[in-house]
SEBA-536448 format. One line per field, with one value per residue (C-alpha): residue in three letters; x, y, z. Coordinates in steps of 0.2 Angstrom, whole numbers, plus 2048, in hexadecimal, padded with zeros to 3 digits. Layout:
REM SEBA-536448
aa = [ALA; ...]
xx = [X; ...]
yy = [Y; ...]
zz = [Z; ...]
END
This chain:
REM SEBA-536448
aa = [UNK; UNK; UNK; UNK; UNK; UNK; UNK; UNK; UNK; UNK; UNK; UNK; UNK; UNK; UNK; UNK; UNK; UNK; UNK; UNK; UNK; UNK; UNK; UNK; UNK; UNK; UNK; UNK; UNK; UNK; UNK; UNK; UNK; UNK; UNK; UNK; UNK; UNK; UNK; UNK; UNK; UNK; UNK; UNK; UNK; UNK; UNK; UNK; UNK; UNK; UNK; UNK; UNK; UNK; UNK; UNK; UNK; UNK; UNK; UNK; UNK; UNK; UNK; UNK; UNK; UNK; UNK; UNK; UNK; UNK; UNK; UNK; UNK; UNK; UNK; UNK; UNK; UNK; UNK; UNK; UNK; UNK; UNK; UNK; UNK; UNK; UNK; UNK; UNK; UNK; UNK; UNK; UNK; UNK; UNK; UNK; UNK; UNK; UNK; UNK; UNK; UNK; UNK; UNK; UNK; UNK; UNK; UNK; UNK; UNK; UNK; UNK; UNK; UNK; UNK; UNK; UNK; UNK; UNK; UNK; UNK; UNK; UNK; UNK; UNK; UNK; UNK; UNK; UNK; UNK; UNK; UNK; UNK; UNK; UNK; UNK; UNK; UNK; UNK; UNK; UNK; UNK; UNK; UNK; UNK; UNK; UNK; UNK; UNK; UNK; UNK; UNK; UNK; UNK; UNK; UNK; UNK; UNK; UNK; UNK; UNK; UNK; UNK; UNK; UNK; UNK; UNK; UNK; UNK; UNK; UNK; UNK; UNK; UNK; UNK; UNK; UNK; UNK; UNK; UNK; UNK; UNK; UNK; UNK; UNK; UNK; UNK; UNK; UNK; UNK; UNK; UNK; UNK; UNK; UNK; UNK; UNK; UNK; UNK; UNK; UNK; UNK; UNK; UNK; UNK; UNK; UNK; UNK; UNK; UNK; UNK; UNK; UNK; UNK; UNK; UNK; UNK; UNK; UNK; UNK; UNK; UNK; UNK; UNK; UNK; UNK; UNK; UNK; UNK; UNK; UNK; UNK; UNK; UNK; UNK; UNK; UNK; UNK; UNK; UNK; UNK; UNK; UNK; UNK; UNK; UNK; UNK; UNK; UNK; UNK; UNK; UNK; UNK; UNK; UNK; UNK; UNK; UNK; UNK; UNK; UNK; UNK; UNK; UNK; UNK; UNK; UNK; UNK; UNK; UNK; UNK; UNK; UNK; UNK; UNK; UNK; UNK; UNK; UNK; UNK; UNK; UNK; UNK; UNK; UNK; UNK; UNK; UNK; UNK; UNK; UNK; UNK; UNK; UNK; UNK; UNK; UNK; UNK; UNK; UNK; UNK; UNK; UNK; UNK; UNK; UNK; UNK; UNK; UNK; UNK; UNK; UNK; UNK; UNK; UNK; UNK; UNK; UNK; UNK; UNK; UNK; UNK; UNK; UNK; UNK; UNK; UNK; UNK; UNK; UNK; UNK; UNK; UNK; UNK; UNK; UNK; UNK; UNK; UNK; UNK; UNK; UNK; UNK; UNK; UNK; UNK; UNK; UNK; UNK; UNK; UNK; UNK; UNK; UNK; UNK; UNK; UNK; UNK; UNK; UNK; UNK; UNK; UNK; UNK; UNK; UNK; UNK; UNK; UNK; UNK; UNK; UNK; UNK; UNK; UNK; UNK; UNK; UNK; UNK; UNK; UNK; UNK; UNK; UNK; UNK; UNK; UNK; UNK; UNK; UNK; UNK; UNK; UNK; UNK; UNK; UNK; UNK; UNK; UNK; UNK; UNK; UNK; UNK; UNK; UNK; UNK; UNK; UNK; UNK; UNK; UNK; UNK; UNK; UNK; UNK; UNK; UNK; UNK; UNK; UNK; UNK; UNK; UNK; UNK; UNK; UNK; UNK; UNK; UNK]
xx = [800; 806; 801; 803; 806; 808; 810; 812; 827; 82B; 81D; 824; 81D; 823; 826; 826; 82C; 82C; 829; 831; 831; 832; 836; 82A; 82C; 835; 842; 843; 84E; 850; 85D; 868; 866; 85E; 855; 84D; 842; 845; 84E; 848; 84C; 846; 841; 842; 835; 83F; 842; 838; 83D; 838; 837; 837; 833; 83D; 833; 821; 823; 81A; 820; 81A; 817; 81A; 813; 817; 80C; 80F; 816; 80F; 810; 808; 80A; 817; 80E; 81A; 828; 827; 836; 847; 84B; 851; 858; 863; 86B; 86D; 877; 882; 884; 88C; 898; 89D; 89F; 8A9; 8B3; 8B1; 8B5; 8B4; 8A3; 8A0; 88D; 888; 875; 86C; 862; 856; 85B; 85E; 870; 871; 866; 874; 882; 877; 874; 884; 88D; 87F; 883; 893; 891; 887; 898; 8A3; 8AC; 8AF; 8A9; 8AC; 89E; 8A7; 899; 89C; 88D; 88F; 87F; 874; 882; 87D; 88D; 893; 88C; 889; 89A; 8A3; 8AB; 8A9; 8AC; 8A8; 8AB; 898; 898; 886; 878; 873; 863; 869; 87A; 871; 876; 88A; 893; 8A0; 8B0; 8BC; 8B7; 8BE; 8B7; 8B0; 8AC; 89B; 88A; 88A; 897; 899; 8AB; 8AE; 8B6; 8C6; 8C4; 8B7; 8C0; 8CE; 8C4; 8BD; 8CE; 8D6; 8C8; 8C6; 8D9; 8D7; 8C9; 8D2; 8E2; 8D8; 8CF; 8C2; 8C0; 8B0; 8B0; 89F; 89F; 88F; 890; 884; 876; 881; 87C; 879; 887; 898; 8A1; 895; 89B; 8AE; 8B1; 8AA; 8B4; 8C3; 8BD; 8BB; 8CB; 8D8; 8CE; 8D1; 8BF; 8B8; 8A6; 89B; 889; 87E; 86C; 85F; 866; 85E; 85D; 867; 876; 878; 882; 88D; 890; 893; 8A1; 8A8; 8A8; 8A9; 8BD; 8BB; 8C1; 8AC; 8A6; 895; 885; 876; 866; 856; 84F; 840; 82F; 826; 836; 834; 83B; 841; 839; 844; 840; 841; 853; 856; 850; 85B; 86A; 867; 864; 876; 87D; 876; 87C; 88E; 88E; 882; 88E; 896; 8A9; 8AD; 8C1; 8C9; 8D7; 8E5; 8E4; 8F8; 8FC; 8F0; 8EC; 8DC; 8DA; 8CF; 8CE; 8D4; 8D4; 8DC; 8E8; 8EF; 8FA; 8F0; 8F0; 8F2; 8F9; 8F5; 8F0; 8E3; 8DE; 8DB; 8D0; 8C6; 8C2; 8BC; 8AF; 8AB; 8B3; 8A4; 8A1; 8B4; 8B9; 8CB; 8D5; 8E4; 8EC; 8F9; 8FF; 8EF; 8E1; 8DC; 8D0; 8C3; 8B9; 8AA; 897; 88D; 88A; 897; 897; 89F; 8A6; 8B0; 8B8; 8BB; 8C5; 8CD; 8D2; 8DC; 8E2; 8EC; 8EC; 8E5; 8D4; 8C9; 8BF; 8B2; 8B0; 89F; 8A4; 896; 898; 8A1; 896; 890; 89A; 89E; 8B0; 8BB; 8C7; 8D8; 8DF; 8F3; 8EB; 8E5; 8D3; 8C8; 8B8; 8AC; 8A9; 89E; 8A8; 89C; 8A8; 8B8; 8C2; 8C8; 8D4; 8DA; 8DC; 8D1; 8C4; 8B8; 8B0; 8A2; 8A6; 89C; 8AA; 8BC; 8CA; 8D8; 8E6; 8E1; 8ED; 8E2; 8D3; 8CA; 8BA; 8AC; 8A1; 891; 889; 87C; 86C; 869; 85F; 86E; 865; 86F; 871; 873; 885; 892; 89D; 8AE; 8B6; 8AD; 8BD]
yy = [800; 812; 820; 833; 83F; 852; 858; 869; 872; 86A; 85E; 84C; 83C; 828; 81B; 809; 7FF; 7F6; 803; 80E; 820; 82D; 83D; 845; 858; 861; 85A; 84F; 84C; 83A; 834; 845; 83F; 84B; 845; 84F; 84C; 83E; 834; 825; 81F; 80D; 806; 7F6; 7EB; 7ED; 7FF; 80F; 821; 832; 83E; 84F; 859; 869; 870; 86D; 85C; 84E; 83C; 82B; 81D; 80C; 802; 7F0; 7E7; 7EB; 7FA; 80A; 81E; 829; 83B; 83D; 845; 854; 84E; 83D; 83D; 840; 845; 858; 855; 848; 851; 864; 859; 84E; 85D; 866; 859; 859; 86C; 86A; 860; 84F; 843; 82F; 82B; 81C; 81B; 80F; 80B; 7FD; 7F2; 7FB; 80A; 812; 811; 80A; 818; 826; 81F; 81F; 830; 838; 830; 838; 849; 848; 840; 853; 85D; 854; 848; 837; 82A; 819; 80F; 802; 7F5; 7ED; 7E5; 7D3; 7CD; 7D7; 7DE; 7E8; 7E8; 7D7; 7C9; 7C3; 7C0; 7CD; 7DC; 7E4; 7F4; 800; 80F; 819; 821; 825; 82A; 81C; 817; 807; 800; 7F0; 7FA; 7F8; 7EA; 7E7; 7EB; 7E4; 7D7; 7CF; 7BF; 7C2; 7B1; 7B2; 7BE; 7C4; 7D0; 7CA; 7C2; 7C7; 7D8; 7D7; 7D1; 7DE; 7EE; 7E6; 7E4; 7F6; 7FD; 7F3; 7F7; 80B; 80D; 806; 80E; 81F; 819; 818; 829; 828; 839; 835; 823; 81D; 810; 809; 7FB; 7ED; 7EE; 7E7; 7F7; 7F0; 7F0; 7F9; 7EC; 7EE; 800; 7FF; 7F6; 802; 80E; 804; 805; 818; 81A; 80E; 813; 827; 82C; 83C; 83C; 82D; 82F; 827; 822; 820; 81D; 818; 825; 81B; 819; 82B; 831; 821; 823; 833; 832; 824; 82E; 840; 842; 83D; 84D; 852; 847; 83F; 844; 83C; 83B; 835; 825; 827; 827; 81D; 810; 7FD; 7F1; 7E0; 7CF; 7C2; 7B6; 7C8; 7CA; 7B8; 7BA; 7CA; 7C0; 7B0; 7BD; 7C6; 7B5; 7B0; 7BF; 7BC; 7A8; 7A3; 794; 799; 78E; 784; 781; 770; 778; 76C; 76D; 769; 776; 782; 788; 784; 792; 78E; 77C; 770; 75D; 765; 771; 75F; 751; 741; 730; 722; 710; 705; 712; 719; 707; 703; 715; 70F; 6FF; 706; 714; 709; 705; 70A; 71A; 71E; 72C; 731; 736; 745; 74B; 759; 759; 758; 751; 744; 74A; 73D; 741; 732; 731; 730; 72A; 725; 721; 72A; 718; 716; 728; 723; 716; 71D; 72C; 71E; 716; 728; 72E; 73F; 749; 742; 74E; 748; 750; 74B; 747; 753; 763; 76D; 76C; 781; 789; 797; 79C; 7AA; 7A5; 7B1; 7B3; 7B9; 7CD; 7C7; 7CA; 7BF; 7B9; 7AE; 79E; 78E; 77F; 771; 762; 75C; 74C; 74C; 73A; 746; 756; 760; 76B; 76F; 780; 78B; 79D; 7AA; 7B0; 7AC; 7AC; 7A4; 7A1; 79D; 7A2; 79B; 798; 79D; 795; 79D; 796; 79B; 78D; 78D; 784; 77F; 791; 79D; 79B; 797; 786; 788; 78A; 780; 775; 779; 770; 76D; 767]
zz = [800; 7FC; 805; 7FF; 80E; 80F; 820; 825; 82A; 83A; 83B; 845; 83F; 844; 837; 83B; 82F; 823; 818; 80A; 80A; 7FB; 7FD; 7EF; 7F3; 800; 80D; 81D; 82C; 832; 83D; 839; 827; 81A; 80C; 7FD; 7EF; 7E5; 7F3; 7FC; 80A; 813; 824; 829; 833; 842; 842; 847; 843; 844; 835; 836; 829; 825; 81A; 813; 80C; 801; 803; 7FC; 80A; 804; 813; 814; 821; 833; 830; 835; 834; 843; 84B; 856; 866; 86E; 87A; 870; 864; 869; 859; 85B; 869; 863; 854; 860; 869; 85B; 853; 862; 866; 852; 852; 864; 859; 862; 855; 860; 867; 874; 871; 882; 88B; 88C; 882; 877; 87A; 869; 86B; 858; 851; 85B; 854; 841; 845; 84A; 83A; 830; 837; 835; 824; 821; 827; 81B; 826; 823; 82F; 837; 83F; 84C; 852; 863; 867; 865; 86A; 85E; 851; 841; 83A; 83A; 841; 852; 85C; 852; 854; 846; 83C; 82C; 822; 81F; 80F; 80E; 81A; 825; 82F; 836; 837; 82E; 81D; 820; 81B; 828; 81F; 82F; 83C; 84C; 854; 867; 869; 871; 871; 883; 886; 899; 89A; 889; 88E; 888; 877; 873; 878; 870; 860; 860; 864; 855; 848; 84E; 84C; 83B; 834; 83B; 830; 821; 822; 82E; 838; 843; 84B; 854; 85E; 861; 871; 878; 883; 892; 89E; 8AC; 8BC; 8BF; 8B3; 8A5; 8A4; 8A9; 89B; 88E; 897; 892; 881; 882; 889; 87F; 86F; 872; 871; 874; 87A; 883; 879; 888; 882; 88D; 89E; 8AD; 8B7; 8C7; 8B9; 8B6; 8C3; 8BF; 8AC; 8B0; 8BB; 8B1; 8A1; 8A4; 8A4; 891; 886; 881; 890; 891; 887; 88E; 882; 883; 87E; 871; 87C; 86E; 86B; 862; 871; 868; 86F; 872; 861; 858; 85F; 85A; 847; 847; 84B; 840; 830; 834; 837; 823; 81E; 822; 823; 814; 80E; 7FC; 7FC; 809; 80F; 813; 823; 828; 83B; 83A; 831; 837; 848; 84E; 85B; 86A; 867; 874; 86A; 85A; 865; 86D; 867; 861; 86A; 85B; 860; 86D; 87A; 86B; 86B; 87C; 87D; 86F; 878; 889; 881; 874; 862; 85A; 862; 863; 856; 85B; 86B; 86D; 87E; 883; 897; 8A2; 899; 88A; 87F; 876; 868; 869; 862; 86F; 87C; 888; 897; 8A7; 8AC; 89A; 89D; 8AF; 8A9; 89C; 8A8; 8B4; 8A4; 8A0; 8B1; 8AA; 8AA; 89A; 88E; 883; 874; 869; 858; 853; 85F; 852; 846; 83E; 84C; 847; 847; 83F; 830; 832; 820; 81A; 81F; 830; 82A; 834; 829; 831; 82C; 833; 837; 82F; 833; 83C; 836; 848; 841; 832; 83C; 830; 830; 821; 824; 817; 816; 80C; 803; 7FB; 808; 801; 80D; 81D; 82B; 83C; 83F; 851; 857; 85F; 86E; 863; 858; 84C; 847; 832; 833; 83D; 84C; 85A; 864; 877; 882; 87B; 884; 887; 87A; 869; 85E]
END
């Protein structure tokens, strides 16, 4: 359905999408972004805006169903007050934003918007995403980073030009490797031109340690200004003191009144769909474990058990179950089908006089992991078998990646759709 709409200078409406919007006369503000006749501009099912019009205006609504267009009631939308305050910081001449709040906040939309207004003063710009549990950028468990060269409504529309594997989709004892990813990827966008770096963080907000360690990020990353979005109002005096000694400090905003808050399965289905859009299989890769490190493994990471002591193994768990065996100094490692029984691994464990691991022969299967090529570029990949005898790992990647330096494996594995199994156990190869 298309719906023609007039709406007078500085009138405020909310689309929800999904929908497309035309631009048939006159010119609109959303997210800090200006759009004239003849452009278009499109929001997804997930997302909501406001549009402003800054002068007398006459658009064309495609409307898809679900989707929606409203009113906004005064003291609804944000929207003003998020570009007076973007725009001051630019001007100030802040140039690294750490966008933080909690889930649903609108942190994604911030960091959108203050690349767009600075997008308007000529300046190039760099979009570092470190949320691992709903990323934009890249998928899920990734740090991951790009240049914008063109107004932006969601961070969906990048295509992550460098990644970094995190491992995991809850940022909690995943600190470390995060800030190191943003640190890595910011200095490298800046090294190739960009003036403007946005980080935009997870929705981990809750807690002294959910915050300290976006401070290290702010601080080892050299940025300017914290951008906190919709705070709770017994965290303000908190992000406060933790950010203010930045250069331009803290800028708190407000939240949207009227805001879209994700349901779980909705969270879920926006992670499978960025998952398929950096793992849909296109070549898959034979990697000799011997020659090539297999980071974060523990069977392919130790030396194999062959002979008479592999023999013996094999004939307490079972010659029909048993796959192979390897060991380094505490503990033998056995890749089975299951099951096996606690007594068989008891006995092997005398047997060796070490701690037993058992590894199922299937555990590995479309975990996802992060292929690091002659550049040290890490691409992600799905491991979809191990030849745990052979030391060799086949994996599917969406794209060419010729030599392949290491490969690093996630905890996160996925289902035939990209939705994710549970917790995996410590060892899956």
């Amino acid at each position: 359905m298309t719906l023609r709409v007039e709406l007078a200078e500085g009138s405020l409406v909310r689309i929800q999408g999904p929908a497309k919007v035309t631009v048939l006369d006159g010119s609109v503000m959303v997210l800090g972004a200006l759009f004239s006749r003849g452009e278009s501009f499109e929001v997804a099912g997930y997302r909501s805006y406001a549009l402003k019009a800054l002068t007398d205006v006459k658009l064309a609504l495609h409307m898809e169903p679900g989707s929606s267009v409203e009113p906004a009631r005064a003291g609804e939308e944000v929207l003003d007050k998020w570009v007076y305050e973007a725009d001051r910081l630019l001007t100030r001449g802040c140039r690294g934003f750490v966008v933080i709040g909690p889930t649903d906040a609108g942190k994604s939309s911030v960091a959108a918007l203050i690349s767009n207004r600075a997008l308007l003063r000529g300046m190039r710009v760099g979009i570092v995403d470190a949320d691992v549990g709903q990323a934009d950028v890249g998928p899920p468990g990734f740090v991951s980073a790009a240049h914008v060269d063109r107004k932006l409504l969601w961070l969906r529309e990048l295509r992550a030009k460098y990644m970094r594997l995190v491992g995991s989709i809850t940022p909690h004892r995943a600190e470390r490797r995060i800030v190191a990813g943003v640190v890595e990827l910011g200095l490298k966008l800046r090294s190739e031109g960009a003036e403007v770096i946005v980080v935009d963080t997870d929705g981990w907000f809750q807690g002294l340690q959910s915050l300290e360690y976006k401070v290290d990020m702010a601080r080892y990353l050299g940025a300017d200004a914290a951008v906190a979005v919709g705070v709770p109002e017994d965290h303000v005096t908190l992000v406060d003191k933790l950010f203010s000694w930045l250069p331009c400090g803290v800028t708190f905003l407000p939240s949207p009144a009227q805001r879209r808050t994700r349901s779980r399965e909705e969270r879920r289905e926006l992670r499978a769909e960025a998952y398929r859009r950096y793992l849909e299989p296109r070549v898959t890769l034979i990697i000799d474990a011997e020659r090539v490190p297999v980071h974060g493994s523990c069977f392919l990471a130790a030396k194999p058990v062959e002979g008479v002591l592999a023999e013996a193994i094999a004939n307490a768990v079972g010659k029909e179950r048993f796959v192979a065996a390897a060991e380094d100094a505490g503990t033998l490692y056995i890749v089975a089908r299951s099951p096996v029984s606690p007594e068989a691994l008891s006995d092997v464990s005398k047997l060796v006089k070490k701690d037993v691991q058992l590894i199922d022969v299937e555990a590995a299967r479309n975990v996802v992991v992060a292929l690091v090529d002659k550049n040290l570029n890490e691409i992600p990949a799905l491991i979809k078998e191990v030849d745990f005898a052979g030391r060799r790992v086949a994996v599917t990647a969406a794209q060419e990646v010729g030599e392949v330096r290491a490969v690093i494996l996630s905890n996160i594995k996925l289902k035939e759709d990209f939705t994710e199994v549970g917790k995996l156990q410590r060892c899956v190869a």
